[in-house]
CHARMM internal coordinates of N, CA and C (Angstrom, degrees):
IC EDIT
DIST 1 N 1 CA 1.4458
DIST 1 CA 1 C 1.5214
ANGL 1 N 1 CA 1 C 110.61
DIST 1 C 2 N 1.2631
ANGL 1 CA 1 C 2 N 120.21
DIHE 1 N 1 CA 1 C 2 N -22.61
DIST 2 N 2 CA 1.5663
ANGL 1 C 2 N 2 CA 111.63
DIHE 1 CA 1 C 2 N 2 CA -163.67
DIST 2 CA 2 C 1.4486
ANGL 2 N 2 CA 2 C 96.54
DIHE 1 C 2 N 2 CA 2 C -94.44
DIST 2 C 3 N 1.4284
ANGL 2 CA 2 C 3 N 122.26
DIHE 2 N 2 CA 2 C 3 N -25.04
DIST 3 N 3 CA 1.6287
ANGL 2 C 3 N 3 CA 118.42
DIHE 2 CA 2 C 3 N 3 CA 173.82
DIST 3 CA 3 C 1.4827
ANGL 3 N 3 CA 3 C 106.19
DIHE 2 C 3 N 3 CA 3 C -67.04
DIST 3 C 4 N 1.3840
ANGL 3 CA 3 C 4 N 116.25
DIHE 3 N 3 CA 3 C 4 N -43.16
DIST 4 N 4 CA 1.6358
ANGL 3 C 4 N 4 CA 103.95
DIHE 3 CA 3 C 4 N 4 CA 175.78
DIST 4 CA 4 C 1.6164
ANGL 4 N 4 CA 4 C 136.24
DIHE 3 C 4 N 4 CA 4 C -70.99
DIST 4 C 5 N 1.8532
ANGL 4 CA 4 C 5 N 80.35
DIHE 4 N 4 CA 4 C 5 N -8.28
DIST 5 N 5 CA 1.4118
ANGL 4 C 5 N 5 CA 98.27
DIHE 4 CA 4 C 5 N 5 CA -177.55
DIST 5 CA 5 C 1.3309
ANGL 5 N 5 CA 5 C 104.64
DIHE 4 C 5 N 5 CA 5 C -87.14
DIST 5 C 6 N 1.2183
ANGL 5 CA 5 C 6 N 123.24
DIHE 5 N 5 CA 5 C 6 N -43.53
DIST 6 N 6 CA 1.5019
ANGL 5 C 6 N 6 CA 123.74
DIHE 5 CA 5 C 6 N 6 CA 169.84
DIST 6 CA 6 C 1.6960
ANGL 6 N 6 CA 6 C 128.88
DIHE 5 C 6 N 6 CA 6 C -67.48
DIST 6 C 7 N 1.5086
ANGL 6 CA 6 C 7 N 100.13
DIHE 6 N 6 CA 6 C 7 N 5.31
DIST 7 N 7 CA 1.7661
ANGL 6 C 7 N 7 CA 99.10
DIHE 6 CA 6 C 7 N 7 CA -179.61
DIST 7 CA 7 C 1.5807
ANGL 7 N 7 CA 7 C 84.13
DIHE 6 C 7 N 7 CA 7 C -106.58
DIST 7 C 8 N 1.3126
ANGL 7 CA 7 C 8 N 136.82
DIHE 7 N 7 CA 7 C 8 N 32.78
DIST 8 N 8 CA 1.4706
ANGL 7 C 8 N 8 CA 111.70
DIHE 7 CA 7 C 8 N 8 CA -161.30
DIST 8 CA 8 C 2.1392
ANGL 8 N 8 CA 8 C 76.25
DIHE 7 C 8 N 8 CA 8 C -92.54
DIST 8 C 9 N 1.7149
ANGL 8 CA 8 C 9 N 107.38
DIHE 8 N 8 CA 8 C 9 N 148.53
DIST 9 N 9 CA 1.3641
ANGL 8 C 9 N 9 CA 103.35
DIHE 8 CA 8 C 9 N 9 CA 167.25
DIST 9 CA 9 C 1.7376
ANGL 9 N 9 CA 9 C 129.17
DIHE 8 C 9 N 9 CA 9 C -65.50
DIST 9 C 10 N 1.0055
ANGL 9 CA 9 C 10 N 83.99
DIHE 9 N 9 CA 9 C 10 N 160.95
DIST 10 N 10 CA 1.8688
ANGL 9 C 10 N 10 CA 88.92
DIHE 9 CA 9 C 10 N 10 CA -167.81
DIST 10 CA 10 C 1.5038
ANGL 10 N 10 CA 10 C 102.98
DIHE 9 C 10 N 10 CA 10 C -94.99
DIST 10 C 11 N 1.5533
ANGL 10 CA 10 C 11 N 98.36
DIHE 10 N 10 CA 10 C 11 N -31.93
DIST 11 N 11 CA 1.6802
ANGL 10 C 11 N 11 CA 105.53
DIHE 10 CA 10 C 11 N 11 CA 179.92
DIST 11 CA 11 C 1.7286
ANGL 11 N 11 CA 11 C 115.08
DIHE 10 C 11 N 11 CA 11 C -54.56
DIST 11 C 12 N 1.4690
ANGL 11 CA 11 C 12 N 111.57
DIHE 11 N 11 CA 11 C 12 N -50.39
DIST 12 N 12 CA 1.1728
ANGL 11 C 12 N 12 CA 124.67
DIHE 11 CA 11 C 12 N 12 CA 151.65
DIST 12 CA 12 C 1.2793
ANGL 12 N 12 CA 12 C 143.29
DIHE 11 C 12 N 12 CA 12 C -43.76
DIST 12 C 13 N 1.4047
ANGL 12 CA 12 C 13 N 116.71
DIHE 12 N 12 CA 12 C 13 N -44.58
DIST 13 N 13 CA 1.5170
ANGL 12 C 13 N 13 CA 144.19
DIHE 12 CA 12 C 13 N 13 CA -170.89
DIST 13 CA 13 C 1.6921
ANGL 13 N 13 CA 13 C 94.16
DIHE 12 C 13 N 13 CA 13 C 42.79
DIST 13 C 14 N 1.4682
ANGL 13 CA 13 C 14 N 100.36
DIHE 13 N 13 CA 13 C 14 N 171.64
DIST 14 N 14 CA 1.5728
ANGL 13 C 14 N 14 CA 99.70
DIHE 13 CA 13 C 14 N 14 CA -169.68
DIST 14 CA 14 C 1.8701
ANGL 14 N 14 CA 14 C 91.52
DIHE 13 C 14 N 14 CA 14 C -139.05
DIST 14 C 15 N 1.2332
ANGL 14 CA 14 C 15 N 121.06
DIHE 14 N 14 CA 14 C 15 N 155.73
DIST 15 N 15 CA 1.3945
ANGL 14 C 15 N 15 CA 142.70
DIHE 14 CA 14 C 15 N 15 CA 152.14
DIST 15 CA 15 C 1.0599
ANGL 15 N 15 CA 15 C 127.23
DIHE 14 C 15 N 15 CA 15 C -29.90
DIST 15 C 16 N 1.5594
ANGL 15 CA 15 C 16 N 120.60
DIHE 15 N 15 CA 15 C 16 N 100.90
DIST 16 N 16 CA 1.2964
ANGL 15 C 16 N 16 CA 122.85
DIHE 15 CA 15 C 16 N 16 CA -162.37
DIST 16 CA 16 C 1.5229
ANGL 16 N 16 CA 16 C 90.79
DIHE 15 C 16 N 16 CA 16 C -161.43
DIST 16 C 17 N 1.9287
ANGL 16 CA 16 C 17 N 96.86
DIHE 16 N 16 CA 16 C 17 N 162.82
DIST 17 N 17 CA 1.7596
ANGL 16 C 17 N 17 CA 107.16
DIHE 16 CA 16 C 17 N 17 CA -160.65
DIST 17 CA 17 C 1.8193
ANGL 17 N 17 CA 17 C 91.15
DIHE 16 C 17 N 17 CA 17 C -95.47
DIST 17 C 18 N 1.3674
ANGL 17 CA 17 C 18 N 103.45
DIHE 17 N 17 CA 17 C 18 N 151.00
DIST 18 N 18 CA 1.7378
ANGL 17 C 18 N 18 CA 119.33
DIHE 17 CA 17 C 18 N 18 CA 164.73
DIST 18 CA 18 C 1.4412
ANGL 18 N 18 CA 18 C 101.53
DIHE 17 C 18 N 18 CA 18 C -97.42
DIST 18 C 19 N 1.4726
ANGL 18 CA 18 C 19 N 84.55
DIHE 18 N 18 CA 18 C 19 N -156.96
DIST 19 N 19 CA 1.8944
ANGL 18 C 19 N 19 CA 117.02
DIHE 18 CA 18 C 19 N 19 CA -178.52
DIST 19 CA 19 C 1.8699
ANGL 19 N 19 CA 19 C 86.19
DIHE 18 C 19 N 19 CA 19 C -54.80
DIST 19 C 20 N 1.4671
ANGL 19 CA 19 C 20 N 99.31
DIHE 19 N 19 CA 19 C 20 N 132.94
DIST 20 N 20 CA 1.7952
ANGL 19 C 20 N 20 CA 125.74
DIHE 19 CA 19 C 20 N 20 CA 156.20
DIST 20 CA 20 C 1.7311
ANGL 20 N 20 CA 20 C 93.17
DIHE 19 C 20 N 20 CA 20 C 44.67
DIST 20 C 21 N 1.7335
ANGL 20 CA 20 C 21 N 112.68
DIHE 20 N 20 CA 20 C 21 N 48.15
DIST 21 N 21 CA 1.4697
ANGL 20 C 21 N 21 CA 126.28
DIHE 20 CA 20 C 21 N 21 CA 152.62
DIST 21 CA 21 C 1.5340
ANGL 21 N 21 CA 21 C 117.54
DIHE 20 C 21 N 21 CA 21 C 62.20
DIST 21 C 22 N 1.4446
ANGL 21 CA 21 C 22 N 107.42
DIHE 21 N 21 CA 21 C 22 N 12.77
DIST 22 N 22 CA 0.9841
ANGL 21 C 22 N 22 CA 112.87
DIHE 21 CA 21 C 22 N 22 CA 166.38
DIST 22 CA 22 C 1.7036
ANGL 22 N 22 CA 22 C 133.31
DIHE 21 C 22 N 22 CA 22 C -62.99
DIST 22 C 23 N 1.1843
ANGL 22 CA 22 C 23 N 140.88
DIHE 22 N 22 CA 22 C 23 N 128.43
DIST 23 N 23 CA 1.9522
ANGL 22 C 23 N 23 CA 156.86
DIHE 22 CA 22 C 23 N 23 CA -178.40
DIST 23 CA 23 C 1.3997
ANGL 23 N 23 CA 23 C 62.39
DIHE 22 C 23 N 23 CA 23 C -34.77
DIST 23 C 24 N 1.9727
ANGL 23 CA 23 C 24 N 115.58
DIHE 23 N 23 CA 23 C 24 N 155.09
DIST 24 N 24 CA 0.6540
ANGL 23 C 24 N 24 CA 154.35
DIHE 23 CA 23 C 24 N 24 CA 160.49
DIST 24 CA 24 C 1.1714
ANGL 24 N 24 CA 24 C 124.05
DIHE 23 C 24 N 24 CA 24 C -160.78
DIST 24 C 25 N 1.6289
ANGL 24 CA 24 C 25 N 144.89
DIHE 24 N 24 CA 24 C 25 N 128.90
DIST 25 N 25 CA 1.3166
ANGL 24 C 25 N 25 CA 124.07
DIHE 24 CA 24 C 25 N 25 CA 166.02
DIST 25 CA 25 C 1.8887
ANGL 25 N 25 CA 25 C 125.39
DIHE 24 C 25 N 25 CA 25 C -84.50
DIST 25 C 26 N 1.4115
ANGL 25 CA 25 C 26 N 134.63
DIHE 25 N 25 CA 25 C 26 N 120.33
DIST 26 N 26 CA 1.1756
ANGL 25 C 26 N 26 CA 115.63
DIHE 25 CA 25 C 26 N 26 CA 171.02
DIST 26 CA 26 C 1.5871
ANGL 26 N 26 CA 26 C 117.56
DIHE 25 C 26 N 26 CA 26 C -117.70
DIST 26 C 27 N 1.9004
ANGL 26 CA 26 C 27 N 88.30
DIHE 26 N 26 CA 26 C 27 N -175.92
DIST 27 N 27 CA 1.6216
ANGL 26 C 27 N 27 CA 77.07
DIHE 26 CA 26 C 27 N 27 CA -150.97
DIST 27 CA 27 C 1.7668
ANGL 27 N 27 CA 27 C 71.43
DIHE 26 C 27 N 27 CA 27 C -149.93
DIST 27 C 28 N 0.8573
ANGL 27 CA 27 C 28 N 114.97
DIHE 27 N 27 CA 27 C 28 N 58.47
DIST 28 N 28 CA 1.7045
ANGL 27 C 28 N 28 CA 124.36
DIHE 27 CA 27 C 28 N 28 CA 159.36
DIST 28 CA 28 C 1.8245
ANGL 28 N 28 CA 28 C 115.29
DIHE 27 C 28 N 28 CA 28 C 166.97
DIST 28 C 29 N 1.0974
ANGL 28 CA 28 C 29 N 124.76
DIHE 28 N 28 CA 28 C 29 N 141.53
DIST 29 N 29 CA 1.4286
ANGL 28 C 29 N 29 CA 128.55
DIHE 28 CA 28 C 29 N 29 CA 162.50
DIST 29 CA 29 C 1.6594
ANGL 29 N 29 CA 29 C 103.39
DIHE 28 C 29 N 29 CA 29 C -60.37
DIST 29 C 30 N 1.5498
ANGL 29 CA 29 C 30 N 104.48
DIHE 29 N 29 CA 29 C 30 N 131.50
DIST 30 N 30 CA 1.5168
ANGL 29 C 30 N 30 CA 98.11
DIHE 29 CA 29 C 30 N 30 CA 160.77
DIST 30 CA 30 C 1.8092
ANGL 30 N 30 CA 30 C 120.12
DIHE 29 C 30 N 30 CA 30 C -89.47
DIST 30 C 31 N 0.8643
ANGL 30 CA 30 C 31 N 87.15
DIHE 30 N 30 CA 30 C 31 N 6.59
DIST 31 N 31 CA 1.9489
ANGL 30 C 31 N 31 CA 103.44
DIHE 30 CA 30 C 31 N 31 CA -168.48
DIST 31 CA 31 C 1.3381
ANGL 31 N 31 CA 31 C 96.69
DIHE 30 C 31 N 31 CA 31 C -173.21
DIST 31 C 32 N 1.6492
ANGL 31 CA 31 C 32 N 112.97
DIHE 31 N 31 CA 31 C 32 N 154.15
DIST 32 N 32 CA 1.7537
ANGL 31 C 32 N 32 CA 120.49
DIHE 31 CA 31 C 32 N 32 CA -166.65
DIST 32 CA 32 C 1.8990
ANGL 32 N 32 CA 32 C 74.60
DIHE 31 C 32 N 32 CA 32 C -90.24
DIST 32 C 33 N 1.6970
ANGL 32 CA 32 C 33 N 84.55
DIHE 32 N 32 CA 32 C 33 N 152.96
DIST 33 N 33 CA 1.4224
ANGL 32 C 33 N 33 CA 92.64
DIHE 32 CA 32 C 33 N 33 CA -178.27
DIST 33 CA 33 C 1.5084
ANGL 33 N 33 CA 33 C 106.80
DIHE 32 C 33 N 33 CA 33 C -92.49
DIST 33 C 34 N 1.3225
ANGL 33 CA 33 C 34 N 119.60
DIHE 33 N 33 CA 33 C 34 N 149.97
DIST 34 N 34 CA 1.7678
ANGL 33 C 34 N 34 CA 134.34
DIHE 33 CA 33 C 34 N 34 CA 143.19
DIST 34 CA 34 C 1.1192
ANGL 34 N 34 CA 34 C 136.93
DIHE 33 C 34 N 34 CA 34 C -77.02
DIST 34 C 35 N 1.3962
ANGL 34 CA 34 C 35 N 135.14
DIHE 34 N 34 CA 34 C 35 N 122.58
DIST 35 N 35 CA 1.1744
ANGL 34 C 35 N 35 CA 114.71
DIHE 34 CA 34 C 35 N 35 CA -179.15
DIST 35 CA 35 C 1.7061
ANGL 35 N 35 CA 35 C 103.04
DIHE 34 C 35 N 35 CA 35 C -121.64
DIST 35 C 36 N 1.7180
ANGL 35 CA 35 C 36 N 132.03
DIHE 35 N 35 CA 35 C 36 N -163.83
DIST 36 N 36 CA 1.4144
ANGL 35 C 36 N 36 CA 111.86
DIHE 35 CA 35 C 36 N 36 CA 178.19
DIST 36 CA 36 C 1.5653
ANGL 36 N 36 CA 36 C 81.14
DIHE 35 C 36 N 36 CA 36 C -162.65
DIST 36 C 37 N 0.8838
ANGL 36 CA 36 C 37 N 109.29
DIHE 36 N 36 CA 36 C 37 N 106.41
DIST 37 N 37 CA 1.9471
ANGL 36 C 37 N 37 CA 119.75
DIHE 36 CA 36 C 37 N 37 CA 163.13
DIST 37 CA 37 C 1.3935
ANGL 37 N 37 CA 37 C 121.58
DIHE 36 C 37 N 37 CA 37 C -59.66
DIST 37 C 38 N 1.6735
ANGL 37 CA 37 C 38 N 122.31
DIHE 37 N 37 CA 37 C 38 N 99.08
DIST 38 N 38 CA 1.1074
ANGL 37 C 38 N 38 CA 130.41
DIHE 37 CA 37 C 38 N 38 CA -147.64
DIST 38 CA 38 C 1.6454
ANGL 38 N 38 CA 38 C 102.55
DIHE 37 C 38 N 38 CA 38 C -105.77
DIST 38 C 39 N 1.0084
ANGL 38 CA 38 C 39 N 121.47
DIHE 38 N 38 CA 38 C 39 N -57.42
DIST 39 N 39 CA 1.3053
ANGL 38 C 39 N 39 CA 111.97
DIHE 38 CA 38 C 39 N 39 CA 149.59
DIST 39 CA 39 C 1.8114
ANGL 39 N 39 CA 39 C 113.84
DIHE 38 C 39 N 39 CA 39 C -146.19
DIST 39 C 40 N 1.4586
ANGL 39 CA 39 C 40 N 106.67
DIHE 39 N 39 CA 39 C 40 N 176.82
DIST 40 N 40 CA 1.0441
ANGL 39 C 40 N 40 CA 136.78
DIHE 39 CA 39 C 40 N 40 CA 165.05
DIST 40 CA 40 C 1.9938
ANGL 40 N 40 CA 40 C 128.68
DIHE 39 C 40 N 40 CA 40 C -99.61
DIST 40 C 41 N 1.6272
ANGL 40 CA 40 C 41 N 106.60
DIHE 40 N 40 CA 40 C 41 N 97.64
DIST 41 N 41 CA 1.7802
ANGL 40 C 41 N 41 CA 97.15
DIHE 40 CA 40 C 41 N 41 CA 178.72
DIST 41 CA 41 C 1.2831
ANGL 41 N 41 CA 41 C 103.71
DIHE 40 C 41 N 41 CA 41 C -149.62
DIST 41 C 42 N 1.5216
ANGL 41 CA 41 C 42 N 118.16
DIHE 41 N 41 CA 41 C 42 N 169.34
DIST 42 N 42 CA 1.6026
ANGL 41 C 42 N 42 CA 127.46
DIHE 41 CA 41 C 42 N 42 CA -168.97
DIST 42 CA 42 C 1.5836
ANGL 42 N 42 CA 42 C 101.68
DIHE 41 C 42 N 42 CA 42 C 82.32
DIST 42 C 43 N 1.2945
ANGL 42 CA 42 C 43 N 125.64
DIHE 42 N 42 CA 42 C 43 N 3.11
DIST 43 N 43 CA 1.6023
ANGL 42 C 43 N 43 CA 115.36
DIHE 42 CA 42 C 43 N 43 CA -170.89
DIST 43 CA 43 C 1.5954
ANGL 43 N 43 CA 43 C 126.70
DIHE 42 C 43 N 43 CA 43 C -49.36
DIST 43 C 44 N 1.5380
ANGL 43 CA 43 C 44 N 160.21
DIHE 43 N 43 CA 43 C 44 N 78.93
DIST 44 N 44 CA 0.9525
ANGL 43 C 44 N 44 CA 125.65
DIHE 43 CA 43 C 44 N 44 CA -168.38
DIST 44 CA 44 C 1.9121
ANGL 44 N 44 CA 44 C 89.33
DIHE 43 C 44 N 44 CA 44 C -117.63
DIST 44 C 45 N 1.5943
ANGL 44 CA 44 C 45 N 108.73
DIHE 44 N 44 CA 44 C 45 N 169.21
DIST 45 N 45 CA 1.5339
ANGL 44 C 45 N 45 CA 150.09
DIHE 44 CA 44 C 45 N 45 CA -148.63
DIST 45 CA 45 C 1.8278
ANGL 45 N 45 CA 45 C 90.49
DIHE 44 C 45 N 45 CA 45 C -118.98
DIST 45 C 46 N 1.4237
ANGL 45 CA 45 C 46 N 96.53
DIHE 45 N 45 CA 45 C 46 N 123.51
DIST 46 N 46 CA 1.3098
ANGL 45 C 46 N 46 CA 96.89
DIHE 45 CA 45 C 46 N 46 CA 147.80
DIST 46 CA 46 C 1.8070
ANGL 46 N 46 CA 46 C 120.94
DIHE 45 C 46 N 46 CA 46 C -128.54
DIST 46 C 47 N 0.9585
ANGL 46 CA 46 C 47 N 126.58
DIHE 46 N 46 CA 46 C 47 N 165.84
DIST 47 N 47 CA 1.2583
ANGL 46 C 47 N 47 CA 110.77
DIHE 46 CA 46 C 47 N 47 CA 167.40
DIST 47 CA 47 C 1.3969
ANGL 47 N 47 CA 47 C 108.73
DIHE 46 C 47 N 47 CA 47 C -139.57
DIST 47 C 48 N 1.7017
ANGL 47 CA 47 C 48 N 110.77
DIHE 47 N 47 CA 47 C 48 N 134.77
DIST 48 N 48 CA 1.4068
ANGL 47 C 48 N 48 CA 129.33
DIHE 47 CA 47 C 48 N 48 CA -160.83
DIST 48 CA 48 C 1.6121
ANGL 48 N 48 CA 48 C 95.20
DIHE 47 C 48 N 48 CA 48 C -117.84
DIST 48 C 49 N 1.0912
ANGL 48 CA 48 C 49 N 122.43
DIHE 48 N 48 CA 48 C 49 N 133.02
DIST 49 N 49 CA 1.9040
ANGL 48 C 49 N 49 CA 131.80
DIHE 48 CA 48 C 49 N 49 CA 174.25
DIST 49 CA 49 C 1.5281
ANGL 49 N 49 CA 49 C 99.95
DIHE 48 C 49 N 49 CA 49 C 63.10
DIST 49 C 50 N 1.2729
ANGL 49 CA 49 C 50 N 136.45
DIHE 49 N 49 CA 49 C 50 N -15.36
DIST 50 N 50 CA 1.2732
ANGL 49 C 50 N 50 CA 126.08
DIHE 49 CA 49 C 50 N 50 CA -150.10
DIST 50 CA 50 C 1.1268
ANGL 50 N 50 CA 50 C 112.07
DIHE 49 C 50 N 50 CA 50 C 118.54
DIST 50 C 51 N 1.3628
ANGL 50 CA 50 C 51 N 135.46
DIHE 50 N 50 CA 50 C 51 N -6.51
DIST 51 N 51 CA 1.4153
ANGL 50 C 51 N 51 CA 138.88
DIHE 50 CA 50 C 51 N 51 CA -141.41
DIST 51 CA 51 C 2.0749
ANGL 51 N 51 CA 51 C 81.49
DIHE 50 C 51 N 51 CA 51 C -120.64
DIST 51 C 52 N 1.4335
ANGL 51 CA 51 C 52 N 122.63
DIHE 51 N 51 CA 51 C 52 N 128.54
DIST 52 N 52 CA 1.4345
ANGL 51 C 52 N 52 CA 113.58
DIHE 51 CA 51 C 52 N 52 CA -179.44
DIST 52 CA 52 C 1.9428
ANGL 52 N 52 CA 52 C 96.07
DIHE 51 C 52 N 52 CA 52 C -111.39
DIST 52 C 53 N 0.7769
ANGL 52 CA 52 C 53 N 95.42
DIHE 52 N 52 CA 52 C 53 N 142.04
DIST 53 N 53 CA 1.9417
ANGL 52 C 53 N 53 CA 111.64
DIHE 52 CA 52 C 53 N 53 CA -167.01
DIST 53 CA 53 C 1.7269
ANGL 53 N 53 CA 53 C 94.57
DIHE 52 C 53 N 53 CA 53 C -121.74
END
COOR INIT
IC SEED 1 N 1 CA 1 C
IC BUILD
């Protein structure tokens, strides 16, 4: 997540909260982000040609 989070464009900037959670738009990381994968549920498998996704 933090690599996809870090290709987001700058030209664009994306939706993010300011001072006291206020809509803000930005257009740089102030710090590389962390994230922590807490769990995994709802998972289901399909398989297309043979190919299982």
């Amino acid at each position: 997540m933090t690599e996809a989070a870090l290709g987001l464009s700058t030209l664009t900037g994306f939706d993010g909260l300011g001072e006291g959670g206020a809509a803000e738009r930005w257009f740089a990381w102030s710090v590389t982000p962390e994230v922590e994968l807490l769990a995994v549920t709802g998972v289901t498998g399909h398989a297309i040609e043979g190919t299982v996704w």
